[in-house]
mmCIF file of the N, C-alpha and C atoms, coordinates in Angstrom:
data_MODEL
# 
_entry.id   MODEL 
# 
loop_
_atom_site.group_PDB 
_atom_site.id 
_atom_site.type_symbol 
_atom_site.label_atom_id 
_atom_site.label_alt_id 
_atom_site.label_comp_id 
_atom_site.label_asym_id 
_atom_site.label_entity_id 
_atom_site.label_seq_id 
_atom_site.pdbx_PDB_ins_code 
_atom_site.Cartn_x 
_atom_site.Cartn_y 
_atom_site.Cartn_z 
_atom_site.occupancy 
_atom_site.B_iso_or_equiv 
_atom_site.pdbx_formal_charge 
_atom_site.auth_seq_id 
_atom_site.auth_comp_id 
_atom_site.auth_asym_id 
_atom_site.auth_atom_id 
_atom_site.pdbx_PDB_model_num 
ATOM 1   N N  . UNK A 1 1  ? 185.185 75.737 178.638 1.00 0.00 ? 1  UNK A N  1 
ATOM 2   C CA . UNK A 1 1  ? 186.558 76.186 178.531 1.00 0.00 ? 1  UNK A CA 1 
ATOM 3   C C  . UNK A 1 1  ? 187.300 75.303 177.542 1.00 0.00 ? 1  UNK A C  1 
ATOM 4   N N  . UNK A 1 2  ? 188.146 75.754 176.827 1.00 0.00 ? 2  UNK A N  1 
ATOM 5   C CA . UNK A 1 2  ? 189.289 75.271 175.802 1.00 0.00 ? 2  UNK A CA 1 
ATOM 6   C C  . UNK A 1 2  ? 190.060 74.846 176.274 1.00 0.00 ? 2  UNK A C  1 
ATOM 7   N N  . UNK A 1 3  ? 190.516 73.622 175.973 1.00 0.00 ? 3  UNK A N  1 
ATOM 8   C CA . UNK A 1 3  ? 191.591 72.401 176.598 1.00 0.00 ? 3  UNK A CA 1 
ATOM 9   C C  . UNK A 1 3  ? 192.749 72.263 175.405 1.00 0.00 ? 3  UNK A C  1 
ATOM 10  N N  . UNK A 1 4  ? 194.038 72.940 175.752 1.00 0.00 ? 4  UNK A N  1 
ATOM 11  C CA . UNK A 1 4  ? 194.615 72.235 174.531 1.00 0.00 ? 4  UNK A CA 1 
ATOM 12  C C  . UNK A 1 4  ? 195.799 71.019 175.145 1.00 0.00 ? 4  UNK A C  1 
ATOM 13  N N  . UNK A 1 5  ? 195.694 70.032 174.496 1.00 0.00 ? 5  UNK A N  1 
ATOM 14  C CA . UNK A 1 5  ? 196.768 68.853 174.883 1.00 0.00 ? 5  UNK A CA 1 
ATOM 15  C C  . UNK A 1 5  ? 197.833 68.679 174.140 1.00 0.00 ? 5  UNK A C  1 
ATOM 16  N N  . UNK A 1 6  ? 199.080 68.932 174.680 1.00 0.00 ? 6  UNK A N  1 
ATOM 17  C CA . UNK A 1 6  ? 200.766 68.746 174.077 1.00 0.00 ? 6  UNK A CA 1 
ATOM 18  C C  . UNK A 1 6  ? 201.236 67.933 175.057 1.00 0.00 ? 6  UNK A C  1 
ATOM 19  N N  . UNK A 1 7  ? 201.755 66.915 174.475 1.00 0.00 ? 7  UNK A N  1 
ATOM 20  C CA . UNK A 1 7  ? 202.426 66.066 175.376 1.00 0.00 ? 7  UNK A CA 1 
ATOM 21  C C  . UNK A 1 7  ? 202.561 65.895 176.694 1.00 0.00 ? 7  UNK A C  1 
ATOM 22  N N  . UNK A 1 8  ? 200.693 65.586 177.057 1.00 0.00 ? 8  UNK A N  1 
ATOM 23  C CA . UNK A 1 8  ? 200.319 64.377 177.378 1.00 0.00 ? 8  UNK A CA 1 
ATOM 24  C C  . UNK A 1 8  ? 200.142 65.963 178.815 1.00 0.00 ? 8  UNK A C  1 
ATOM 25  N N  . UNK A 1 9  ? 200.441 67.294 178.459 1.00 0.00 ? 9  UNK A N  1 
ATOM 26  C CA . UNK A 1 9  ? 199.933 68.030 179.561 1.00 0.00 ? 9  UNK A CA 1 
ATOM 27  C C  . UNK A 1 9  ? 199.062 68.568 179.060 1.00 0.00 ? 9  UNK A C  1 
ATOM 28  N N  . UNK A 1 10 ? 197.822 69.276 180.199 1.00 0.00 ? 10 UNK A N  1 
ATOM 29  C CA . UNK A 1 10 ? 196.495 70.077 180.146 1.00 0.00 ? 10 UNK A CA 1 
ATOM 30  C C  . UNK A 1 10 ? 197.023 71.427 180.389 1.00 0.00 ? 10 UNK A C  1 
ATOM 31  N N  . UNK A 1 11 ? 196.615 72.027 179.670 1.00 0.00 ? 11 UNK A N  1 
ATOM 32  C CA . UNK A 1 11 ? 196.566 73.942 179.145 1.00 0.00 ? 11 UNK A CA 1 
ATOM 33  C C  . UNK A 1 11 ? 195.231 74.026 179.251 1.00 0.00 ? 11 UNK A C  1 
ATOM 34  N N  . UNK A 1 12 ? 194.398 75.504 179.433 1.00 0.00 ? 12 UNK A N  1 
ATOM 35  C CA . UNK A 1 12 ? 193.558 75.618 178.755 1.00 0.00 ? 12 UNK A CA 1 
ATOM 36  C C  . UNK A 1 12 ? 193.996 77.604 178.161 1.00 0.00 ? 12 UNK A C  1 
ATOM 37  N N  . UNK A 1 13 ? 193.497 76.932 177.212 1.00 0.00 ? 13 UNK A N  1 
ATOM 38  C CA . UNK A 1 13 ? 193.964 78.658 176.248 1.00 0.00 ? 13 UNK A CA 1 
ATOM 39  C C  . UNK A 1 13 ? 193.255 80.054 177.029 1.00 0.00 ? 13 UNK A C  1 
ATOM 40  N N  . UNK A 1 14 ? 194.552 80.465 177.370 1.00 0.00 ? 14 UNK A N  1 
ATOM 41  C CA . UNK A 1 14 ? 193.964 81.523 178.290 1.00 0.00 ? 14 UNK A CA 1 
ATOM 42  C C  . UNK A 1 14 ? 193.262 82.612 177.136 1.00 0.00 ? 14 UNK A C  1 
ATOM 43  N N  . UNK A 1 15 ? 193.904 83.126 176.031 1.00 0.00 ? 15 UNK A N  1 
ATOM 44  C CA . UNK A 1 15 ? 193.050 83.739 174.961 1.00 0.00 ? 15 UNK A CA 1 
ATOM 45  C C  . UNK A 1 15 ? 191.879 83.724 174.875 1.00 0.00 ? 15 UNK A C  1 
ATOM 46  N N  . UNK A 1 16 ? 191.336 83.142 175.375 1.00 0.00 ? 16 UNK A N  1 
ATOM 47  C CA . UNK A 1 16 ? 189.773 83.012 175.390 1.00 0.00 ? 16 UNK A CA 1 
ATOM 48  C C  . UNK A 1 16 ? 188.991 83.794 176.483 1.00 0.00 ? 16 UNK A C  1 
ATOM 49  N N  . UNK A 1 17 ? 188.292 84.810 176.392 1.00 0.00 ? 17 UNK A N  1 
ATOM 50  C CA . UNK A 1 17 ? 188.261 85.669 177.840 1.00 0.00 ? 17 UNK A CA 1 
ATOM 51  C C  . UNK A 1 17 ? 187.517 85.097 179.172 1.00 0.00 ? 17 UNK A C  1 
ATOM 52  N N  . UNK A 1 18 ? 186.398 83.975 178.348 1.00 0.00 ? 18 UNK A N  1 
ATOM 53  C CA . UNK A 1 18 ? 185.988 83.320 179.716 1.00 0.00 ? 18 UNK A CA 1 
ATOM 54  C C  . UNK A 1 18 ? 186.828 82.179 180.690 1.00 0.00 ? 18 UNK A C  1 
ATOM 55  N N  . UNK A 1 19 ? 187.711 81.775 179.617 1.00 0.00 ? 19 UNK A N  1 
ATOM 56  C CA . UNK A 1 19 ? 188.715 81.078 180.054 1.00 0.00 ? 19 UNK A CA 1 
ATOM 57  C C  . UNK A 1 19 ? 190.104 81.987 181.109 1.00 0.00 ? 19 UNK A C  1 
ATOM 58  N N  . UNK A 1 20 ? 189.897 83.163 180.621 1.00 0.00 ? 20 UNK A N  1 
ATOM 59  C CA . UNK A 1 20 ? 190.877 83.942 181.358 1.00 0.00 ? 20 UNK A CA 1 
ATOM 60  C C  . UNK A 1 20 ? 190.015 84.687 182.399 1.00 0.00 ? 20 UNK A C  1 
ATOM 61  N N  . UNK A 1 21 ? 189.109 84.944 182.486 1.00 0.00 ? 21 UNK A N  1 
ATOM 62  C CA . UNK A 1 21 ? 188.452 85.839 183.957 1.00 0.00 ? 21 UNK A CA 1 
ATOM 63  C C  . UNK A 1 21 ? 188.115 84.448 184.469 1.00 0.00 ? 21 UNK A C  1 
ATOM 64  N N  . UNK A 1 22 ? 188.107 82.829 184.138 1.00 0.00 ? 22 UNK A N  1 
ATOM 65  C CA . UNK A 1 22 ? 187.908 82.256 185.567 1.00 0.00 ? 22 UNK A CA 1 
ATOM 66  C C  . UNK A 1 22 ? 189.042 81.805 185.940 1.00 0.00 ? 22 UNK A C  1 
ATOM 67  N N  . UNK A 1 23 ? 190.224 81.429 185.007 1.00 0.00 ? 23 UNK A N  1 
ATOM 68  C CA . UNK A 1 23 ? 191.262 81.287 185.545 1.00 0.00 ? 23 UNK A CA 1 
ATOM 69  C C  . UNK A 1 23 ? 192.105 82.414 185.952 1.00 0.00 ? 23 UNK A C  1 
ATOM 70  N N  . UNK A 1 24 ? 191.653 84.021 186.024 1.00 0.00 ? 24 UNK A N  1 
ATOM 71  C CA . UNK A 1 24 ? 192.545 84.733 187.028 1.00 0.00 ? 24 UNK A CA 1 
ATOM 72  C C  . UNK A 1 24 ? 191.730 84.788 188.111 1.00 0.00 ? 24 UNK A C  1 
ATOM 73  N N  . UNK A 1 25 ? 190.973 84.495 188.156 1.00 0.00 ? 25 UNK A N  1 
ATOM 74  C CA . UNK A 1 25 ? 189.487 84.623 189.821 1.00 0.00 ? 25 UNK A CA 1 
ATOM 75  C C  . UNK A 1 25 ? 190.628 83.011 190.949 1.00 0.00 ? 25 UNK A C  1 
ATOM 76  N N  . UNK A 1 26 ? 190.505 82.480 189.596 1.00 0.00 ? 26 UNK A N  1 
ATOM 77  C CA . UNK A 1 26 ? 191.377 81.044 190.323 1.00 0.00 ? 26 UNK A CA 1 
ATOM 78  C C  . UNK A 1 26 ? 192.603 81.224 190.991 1.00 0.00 ? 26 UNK A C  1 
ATOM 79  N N  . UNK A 1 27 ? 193.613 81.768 190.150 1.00 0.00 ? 27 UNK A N  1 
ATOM 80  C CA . UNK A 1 27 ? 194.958 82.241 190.507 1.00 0.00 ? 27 UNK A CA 1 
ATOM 81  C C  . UNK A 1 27 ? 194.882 83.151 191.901 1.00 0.00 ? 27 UNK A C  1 
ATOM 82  N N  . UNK A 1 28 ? 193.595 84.154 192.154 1.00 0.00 ? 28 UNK A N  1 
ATOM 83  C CA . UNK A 1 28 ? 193.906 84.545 193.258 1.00 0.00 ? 28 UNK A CA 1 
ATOM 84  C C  . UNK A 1 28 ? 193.432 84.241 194.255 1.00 0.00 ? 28 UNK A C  1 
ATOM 85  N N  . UNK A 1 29 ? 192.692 83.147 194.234 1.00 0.00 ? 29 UNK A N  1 
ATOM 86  C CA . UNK A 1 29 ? 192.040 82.123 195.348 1.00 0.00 ? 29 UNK A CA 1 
ATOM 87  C C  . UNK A 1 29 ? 192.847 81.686 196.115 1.00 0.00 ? 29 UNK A C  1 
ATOM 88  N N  . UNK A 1 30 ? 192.793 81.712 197.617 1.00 0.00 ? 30 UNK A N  1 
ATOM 89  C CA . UNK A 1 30 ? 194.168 81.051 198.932 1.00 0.00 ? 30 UNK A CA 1 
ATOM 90  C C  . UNK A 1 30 ? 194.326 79.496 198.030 1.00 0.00 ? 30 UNK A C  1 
ATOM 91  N N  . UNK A 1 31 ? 192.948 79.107 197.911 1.00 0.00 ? 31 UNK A N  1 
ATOM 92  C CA . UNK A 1 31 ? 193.275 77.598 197.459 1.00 0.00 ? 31 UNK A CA 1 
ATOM 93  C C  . UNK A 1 31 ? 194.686 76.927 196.203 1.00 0.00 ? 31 UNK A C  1 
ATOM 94  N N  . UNK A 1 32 ? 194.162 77.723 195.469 1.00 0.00 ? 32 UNK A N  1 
ATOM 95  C CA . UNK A 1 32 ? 195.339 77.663 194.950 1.00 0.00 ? 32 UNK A CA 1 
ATOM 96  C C  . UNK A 1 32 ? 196.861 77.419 194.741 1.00 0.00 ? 32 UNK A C  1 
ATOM 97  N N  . UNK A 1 33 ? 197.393 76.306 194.649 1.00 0.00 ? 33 UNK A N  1 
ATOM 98  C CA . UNK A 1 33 ? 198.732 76.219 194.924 1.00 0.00 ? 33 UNK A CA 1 
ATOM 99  C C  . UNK A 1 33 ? 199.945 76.892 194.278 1.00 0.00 ? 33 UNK A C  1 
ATOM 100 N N  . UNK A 1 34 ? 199.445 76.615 192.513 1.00 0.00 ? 34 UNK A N  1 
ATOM 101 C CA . UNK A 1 34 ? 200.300 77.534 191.836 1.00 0.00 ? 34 UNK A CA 1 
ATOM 102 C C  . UNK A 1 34 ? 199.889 77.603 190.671 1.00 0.00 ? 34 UNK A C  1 
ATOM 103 N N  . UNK A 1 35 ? 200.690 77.717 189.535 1.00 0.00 ? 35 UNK A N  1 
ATOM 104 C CA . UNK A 1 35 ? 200.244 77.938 187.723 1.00 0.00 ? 35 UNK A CA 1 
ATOM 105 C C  . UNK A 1 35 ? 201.151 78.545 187.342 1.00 0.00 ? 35 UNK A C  1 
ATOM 106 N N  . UNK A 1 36 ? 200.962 77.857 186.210 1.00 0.00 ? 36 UNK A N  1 
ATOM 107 C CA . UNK A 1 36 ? 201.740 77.722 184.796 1.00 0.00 ? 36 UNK A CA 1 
ATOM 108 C C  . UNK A 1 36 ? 201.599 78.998 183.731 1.00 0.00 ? 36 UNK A C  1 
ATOM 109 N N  . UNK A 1 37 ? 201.984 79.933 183.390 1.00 0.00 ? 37 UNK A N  1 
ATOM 110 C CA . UNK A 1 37 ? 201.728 80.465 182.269 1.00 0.00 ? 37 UNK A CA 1 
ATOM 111 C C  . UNK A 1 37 ? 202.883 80.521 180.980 1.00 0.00 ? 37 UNK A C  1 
ATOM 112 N N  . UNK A 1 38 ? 202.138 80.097 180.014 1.00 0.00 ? 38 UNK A N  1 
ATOM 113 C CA . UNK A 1 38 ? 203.240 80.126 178.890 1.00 0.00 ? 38 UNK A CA 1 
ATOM 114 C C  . UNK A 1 38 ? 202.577 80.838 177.877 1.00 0.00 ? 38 UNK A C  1 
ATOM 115 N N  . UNK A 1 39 ? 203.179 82.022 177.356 1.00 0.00 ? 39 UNK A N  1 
ATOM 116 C CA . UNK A 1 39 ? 203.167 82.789 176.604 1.00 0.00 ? 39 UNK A CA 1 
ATOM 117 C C  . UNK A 1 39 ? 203.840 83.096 175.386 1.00 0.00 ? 39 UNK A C  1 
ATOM 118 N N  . UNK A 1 40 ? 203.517 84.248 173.933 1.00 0.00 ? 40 UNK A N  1 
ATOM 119 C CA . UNK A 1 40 ? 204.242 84.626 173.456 1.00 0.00 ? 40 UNK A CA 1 
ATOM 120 C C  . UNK A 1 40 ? 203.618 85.658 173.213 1.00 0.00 ? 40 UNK A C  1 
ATOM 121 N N  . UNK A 1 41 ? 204.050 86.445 171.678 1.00 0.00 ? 41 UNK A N  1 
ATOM 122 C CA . UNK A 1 41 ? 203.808 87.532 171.027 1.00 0.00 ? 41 UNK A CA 1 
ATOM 123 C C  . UNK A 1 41 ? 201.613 87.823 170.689 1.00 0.00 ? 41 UNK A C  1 
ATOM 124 N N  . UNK A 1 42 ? 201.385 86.174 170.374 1.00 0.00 ? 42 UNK A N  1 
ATOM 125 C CA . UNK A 1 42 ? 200.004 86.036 170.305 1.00 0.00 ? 42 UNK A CA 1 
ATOM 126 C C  . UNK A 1 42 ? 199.166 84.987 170.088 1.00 0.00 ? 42 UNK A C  1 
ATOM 127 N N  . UNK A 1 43 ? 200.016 84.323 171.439 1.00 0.00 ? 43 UNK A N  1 
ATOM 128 C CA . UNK A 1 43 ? 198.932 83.267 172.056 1.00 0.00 ? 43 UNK A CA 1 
ATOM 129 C C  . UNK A 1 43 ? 199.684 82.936 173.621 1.00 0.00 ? 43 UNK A C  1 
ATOM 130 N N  . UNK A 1 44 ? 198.439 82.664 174.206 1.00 0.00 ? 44 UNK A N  1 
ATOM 131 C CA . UNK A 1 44 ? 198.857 82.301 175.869 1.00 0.00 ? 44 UNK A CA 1 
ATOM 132 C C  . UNK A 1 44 ? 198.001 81.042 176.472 1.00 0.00 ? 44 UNK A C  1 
ATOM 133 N N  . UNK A 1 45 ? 198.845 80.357 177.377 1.00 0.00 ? 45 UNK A N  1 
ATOM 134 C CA . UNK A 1 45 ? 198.085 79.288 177.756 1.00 0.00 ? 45 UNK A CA 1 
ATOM 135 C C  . UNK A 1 45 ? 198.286 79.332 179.340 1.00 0.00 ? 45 UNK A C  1 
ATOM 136 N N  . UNK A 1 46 ? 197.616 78.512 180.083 1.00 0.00 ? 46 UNK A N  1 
ATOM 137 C CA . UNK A 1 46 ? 197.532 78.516 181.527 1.00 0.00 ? 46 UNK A CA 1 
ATOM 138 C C  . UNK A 1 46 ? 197.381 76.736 182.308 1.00 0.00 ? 46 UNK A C  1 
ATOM 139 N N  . UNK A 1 47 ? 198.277 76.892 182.863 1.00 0.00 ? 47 UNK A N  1 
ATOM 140 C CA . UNK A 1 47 ? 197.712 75.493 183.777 1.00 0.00 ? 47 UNK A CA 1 
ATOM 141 C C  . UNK A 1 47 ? 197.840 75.589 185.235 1.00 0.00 ? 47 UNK A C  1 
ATOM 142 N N  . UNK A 1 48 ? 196.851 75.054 186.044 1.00 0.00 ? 48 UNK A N  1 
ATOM 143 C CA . UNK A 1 48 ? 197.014 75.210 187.507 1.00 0.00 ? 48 UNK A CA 1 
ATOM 144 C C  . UNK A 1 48 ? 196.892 73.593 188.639 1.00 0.00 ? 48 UNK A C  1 
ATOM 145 N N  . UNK A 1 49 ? 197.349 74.258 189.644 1.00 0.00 ? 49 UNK A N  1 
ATOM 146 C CA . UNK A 1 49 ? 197.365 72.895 190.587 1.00 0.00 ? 49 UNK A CA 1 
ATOM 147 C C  . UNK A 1 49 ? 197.791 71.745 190.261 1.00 0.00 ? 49 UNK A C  1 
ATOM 148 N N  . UNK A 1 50 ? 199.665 72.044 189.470 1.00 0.00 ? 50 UNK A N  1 
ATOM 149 C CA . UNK A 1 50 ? 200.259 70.956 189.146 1.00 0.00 ? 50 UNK A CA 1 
ATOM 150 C C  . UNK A 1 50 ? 201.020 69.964 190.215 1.00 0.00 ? 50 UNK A C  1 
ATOM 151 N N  . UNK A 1 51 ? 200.792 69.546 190.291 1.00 0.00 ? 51 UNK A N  1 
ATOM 152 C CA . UNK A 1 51 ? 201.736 68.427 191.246 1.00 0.00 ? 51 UNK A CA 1 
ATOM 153 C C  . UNK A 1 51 ? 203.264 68.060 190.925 1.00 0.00 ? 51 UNK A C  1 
ATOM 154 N N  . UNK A 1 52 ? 203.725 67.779 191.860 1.00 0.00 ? 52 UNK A N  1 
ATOM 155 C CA . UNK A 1 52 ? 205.598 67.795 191.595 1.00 0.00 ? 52 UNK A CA 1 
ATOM 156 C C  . UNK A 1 52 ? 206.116 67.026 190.569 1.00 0.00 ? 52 UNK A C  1 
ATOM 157 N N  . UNK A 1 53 ? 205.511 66.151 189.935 1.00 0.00 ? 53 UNK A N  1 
ATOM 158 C CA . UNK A 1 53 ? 205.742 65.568 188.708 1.00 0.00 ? 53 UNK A CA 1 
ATOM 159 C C  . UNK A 1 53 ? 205.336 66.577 187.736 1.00 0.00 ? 53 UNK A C  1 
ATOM 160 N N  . UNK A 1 54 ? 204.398 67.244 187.502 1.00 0.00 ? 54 UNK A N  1 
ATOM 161 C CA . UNK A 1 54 ? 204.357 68.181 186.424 1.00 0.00 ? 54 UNK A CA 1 
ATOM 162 C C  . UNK A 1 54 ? 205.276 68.858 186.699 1.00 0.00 ? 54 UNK A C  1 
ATOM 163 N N  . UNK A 1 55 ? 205.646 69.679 187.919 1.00 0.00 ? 55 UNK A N  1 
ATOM 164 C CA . UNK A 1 55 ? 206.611 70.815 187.497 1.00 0.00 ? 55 UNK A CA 1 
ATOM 165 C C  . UNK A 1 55 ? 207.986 70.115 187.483 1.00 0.00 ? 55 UNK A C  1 
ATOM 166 N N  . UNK A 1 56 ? 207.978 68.662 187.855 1.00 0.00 ? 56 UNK A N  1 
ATOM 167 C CA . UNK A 1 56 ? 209.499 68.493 187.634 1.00 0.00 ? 56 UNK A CA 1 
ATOM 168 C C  . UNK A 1 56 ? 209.749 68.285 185.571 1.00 0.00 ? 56 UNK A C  1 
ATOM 169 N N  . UNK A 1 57 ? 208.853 67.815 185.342 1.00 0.00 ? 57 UNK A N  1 
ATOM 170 C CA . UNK A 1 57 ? 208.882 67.523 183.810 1.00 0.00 ? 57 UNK A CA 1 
ATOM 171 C C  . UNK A 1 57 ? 208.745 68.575 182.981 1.00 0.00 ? 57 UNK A C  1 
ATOM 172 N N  . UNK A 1 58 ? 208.075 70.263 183.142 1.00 0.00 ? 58 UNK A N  1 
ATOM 173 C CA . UNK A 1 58 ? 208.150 71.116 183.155 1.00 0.00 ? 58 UNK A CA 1 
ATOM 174 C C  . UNK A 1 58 ? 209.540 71.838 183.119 1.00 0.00 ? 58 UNK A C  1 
ATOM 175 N N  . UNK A 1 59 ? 210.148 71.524 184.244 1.00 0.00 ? 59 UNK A N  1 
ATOM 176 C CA . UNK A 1 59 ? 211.673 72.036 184.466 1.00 0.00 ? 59 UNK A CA 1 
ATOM 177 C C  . UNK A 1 59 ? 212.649 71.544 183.655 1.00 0.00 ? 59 UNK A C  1 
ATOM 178 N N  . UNK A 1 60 ? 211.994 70.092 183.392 1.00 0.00 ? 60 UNK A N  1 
ATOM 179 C CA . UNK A 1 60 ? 213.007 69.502 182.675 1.00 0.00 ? 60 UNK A CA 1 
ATOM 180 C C  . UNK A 1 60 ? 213.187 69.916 180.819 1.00 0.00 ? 60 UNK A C  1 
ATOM 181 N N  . UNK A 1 61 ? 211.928 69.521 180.511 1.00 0.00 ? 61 UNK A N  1 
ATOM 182 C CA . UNK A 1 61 ? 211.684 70.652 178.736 1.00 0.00 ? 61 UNK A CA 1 
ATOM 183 C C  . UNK A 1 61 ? 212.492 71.798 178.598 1.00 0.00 ? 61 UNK A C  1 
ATOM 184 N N  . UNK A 1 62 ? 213.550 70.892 177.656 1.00 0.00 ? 62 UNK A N  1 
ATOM 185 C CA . UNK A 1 62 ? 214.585 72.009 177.251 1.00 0.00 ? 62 UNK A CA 1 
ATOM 186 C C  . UNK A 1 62 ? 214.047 73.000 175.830 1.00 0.00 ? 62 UNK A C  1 
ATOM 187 N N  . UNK A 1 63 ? 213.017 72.194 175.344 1.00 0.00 ? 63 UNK A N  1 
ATOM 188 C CA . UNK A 1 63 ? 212.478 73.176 174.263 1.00 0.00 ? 63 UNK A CA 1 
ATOM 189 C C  . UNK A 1 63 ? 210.996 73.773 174.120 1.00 0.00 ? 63 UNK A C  1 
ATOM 190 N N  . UNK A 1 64 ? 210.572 74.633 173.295 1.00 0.00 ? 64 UNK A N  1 
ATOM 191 C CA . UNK A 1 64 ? 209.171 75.530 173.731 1.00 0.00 ? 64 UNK A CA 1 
ATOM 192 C C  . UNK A 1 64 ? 209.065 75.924 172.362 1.00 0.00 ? 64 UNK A C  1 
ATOM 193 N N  . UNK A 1 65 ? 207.576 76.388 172.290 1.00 0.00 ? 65 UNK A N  1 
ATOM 194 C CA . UNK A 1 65 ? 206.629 76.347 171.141 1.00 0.00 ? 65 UNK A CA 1 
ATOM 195 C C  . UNK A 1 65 ? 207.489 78.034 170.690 1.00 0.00 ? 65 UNK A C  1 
ATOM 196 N N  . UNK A 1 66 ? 207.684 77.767 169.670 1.00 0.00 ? 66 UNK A N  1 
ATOM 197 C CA . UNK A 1 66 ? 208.305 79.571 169.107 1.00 0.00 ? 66 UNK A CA 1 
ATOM 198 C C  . UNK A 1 66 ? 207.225 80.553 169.207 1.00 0.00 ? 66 UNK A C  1 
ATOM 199 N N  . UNK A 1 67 ? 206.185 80.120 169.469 1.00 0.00 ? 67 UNK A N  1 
ATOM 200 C CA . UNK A 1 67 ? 204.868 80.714 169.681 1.00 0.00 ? 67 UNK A CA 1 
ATOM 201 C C  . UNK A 1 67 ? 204.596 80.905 171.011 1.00 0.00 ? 67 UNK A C  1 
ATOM 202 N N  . UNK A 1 68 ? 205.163 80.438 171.763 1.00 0.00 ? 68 UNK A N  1 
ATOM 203 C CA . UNK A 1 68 ? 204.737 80.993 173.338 1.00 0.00 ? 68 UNK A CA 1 
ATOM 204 C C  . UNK A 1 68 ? 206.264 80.892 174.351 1.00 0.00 ? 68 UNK A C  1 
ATOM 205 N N  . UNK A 1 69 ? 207.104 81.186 174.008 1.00 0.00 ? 69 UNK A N  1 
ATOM 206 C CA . UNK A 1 69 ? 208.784 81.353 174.428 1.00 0.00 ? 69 UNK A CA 1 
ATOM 207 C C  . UNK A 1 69 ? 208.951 81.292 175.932 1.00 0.00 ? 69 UNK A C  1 
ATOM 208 N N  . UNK A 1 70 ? 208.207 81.959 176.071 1.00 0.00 ? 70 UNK A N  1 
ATOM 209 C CA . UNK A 1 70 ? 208.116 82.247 177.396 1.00 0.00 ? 70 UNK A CA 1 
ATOM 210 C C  . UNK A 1 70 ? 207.068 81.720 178.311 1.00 0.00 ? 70 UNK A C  1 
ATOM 211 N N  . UNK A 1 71 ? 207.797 81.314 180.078 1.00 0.00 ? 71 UNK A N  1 
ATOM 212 C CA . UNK A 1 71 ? 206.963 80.279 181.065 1.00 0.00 ? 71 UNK A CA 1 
ATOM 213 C C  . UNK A 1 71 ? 207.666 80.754 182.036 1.00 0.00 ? 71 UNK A C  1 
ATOM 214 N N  . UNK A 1 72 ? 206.034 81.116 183.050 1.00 0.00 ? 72 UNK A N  1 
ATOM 215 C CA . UNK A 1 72 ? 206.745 81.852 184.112 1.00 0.00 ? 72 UNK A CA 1 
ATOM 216 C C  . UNK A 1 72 ? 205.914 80.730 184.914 1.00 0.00 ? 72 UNK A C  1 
ATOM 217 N N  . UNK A 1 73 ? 206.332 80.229 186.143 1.00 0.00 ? 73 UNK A N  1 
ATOM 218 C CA . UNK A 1 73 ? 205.793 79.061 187.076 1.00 0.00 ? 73 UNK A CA 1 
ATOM 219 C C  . UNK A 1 73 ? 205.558 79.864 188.312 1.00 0.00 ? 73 UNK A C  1 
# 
């Protein structure tokens, strides 16, 4: 699987289809706590089983890649 690193967080590029049929098999696993998707027009990324420091630093990022605008938690 494809790892991309931006400041200092783990993505892995959901664009990639093996990267995306195991991370949606993941997403609907009970285990699962939650995930990240950030998107745009044509490229998407995914992160899962962040802990309250990621999503507080997450919440806090007032700015985003013009390439993926959009983050649904």
């Amino acid at each position: 699987m494809a790892i991309i690193q931006e400041k200092g967080d783990f993505f892995y590029d959901f664009d990639i289809a093996d990267v995306y049929d195991t991370k949606l098999a993941q997403a609907k696993d009970e285990n699962t706590r939650n995930f990240v998707v950030e998107f745009g027009k044509d490229e998407a990324r995914i992160a899962m089983n962040l802990d309250t420091q990621d999503v507080q630093n997450l919440l806090s990022q007032t700015s985003r890649q013009s390439s993926r605008p959009v983050r649904w938690l």
